[in-house]
C-alpha positions as CSV (number, residue, x, y, z in Angstrom):
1,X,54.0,154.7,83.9
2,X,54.1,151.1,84.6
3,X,54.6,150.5,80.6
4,X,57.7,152.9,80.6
5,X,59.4,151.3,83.6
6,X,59.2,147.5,82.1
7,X,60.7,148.9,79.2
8,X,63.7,150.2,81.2
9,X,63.9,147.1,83.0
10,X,63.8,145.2,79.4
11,X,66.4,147.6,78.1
12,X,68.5,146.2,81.6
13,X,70.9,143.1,79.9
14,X,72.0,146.0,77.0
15,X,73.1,148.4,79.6
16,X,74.6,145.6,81.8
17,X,76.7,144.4,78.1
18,X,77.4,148.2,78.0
19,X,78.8,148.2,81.4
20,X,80.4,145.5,81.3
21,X,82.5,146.7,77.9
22,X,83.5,149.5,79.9
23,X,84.2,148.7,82.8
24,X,87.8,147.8,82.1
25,X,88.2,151.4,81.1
26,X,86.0,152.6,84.0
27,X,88.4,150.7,86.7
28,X,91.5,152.1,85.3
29,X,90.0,155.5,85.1
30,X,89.1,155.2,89.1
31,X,92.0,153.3,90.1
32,X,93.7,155.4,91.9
33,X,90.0,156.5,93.9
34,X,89.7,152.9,94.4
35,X,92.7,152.6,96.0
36,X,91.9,155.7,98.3
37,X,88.6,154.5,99.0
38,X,89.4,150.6,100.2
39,X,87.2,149.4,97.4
40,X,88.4,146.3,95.5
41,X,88.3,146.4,91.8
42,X,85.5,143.5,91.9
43,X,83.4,145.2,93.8
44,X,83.0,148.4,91.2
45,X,80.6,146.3,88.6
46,X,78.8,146.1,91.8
47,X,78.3,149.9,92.7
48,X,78.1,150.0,88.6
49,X,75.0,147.5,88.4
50,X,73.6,148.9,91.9
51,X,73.0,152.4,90.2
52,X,71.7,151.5,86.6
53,X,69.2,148.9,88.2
54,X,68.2,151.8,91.0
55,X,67.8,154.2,87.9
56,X,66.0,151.8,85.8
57,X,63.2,151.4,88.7
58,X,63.0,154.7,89.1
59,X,63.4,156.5,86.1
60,X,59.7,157.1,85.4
61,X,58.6,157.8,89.0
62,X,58.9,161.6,90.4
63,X,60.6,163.3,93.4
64,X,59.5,165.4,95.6
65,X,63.2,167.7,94.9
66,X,62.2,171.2,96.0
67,X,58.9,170.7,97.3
68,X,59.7,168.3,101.0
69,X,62.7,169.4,103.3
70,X,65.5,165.8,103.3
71,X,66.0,164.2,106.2
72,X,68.9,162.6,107.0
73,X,69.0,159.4,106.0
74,X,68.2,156.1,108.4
75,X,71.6,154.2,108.2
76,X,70.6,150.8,106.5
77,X,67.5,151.8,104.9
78,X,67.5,152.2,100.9
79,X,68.3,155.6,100.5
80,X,71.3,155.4,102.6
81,X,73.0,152.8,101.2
82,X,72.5,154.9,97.5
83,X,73.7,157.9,98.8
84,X,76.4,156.5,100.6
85,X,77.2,154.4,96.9
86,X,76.7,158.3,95.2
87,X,78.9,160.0,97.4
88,X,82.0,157.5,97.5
89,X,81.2,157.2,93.5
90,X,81.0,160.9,93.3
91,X,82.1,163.2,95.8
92,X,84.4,161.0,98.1
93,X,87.5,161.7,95.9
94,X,87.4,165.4,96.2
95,X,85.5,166.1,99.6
96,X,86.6,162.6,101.6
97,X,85.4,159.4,102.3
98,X,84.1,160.8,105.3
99,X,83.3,164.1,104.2
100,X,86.6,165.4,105.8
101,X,87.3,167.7,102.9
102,X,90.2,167.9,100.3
103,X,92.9,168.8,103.0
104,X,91.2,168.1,106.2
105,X,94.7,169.2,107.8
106,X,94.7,172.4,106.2
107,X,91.2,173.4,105.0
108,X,91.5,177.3,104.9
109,X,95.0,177.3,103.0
110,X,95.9,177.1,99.3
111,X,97.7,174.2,97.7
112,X,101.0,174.0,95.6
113,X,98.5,174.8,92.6
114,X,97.4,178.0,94.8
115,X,93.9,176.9,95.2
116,X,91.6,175.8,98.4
117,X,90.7,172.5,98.0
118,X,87.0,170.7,97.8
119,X,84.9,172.0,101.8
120,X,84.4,169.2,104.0
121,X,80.9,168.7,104.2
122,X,80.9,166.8,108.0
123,X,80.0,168.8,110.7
124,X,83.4,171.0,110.4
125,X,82.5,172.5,106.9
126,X,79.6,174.9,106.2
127,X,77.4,172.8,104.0
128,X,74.7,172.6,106.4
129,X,74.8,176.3,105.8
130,X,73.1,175.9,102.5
131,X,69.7,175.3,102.0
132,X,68.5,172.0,100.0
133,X,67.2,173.7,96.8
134,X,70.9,175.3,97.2
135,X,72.7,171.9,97.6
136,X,70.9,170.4,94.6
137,X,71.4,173.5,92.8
138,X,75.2,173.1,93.2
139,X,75.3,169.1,92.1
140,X,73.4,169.6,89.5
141,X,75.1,173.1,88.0
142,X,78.4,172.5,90.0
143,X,79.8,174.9,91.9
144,X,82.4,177.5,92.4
145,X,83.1,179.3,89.0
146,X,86.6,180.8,90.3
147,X,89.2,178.1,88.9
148,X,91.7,180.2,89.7
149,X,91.2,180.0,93.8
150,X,89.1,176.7,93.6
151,X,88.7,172.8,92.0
152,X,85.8,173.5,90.3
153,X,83.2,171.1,90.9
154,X,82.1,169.4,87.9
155,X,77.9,169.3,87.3
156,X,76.5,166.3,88.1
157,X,73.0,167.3,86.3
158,X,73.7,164.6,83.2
159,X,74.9,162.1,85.5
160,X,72.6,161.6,89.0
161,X,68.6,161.2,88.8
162,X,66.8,163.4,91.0
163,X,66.1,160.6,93.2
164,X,70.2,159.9,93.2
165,X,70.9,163.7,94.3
166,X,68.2,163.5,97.3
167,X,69.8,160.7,98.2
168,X,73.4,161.7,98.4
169,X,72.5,164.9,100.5
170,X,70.4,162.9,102.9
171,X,73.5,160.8,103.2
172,X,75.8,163.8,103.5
173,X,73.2,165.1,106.2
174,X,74.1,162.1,108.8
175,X,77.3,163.7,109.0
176,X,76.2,166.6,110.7
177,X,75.0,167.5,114.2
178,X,71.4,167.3,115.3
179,X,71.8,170.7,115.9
180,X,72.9,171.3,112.4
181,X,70.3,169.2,110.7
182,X,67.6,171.3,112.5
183,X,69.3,174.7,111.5
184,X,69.7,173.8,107.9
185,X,66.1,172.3,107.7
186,X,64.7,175.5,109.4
187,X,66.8,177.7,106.6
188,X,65.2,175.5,104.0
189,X,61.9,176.3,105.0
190,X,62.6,179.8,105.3
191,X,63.8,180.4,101.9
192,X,61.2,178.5,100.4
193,X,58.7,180.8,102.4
194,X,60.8,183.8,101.0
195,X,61.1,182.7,97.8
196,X,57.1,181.4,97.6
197,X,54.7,183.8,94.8
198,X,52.2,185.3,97.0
């Protein structure tokens, strides 16, 4: 294991080159996020860097994804500071920089396009209805197949580690109420009991 993760820490200058190439491309692509976000253009190769060298050191080492309940993450510790880079690199754009939804002024109504827009997922949305094998289910697969009456959220399964997806819903978890964490944990545990062979 050791072997495999100083190889991907040797393979590390190619993917920064790589990035870098891109990046030009890459900032104009999330320019207009950027903007919406408060993030200057510098500070992208940044984020960029932050989440191949995360993936690098962790590519060869397990989760515990569907086997431990998240907690919410400790603001300032390591997985908070990924998750938080995750969501605003991910999901901020659709569900808010503070997970106020697509239309926080409007959440139950359709748009010009005549669809609902992206659930917040602060304490005002339903996420902490879902269960955690539910949530990663949904970044990983995406979610809502009815592109008709919804943005369809795009699968994230090619482009977040396991250790990345934890992260981002521990983040997404400090938005929520005490109260809501310990309902949504308790529902976690449930369906795993449910759902357990035996």
């Amino acid at each position: 294991m050791m072997h495999s993760s100083r190889s991907s820490i040797q393979n590390l200058p190619k993917l920064l080159t790589e990035i870098r190439h891109s990046s030009r491309r890459l900032v104009l692509l999330l320019q207009p996020t950027l903007k919406k976000l408060k993030i200057r253009q510098t500070s992208i190769l940044s984020i960029i860097v932050t989440i191949v060298i995360t993936t690098a050191c962790t590519a060869d080492s397990s989760t515990a994804l569907g086997t431990t309940i998240i907690d919410p993450a400790t603001p300032g510790s390591q997985s908070y500071e990924l998750g938080q880079t995750v969501y605003n690199m991910q999901c901020a754009t659709c569900h808010g920089a503070n997970g106020e939804g697509q239309f926080p002024d409007a959440p139950l109504e359709k748009d010009l396009t005549g669809r609902y827009g992206a659930p917040p997922h602060d304490e005002t949305g339903h996420t902490w209805h879902h269960d955690d094998d539910l949530l990663v289910q949904i970044i990983k697969e995406g979610g809502m197949g009815d592109p008709v009456n919804f943005y369809v959220m795009p699968a994230l399964d090619s482009v977040l580690s396991d250790a990345e997806v934890e992260a981002v819903i521990a983040y997404i978890k400090t938005m929520w109420t005490p109260e809501q964490v310990a309902t949504q944990q308790e529902r976690t545990r449930l369906v795993r009991e449910q759902n357990s062979p035996g």
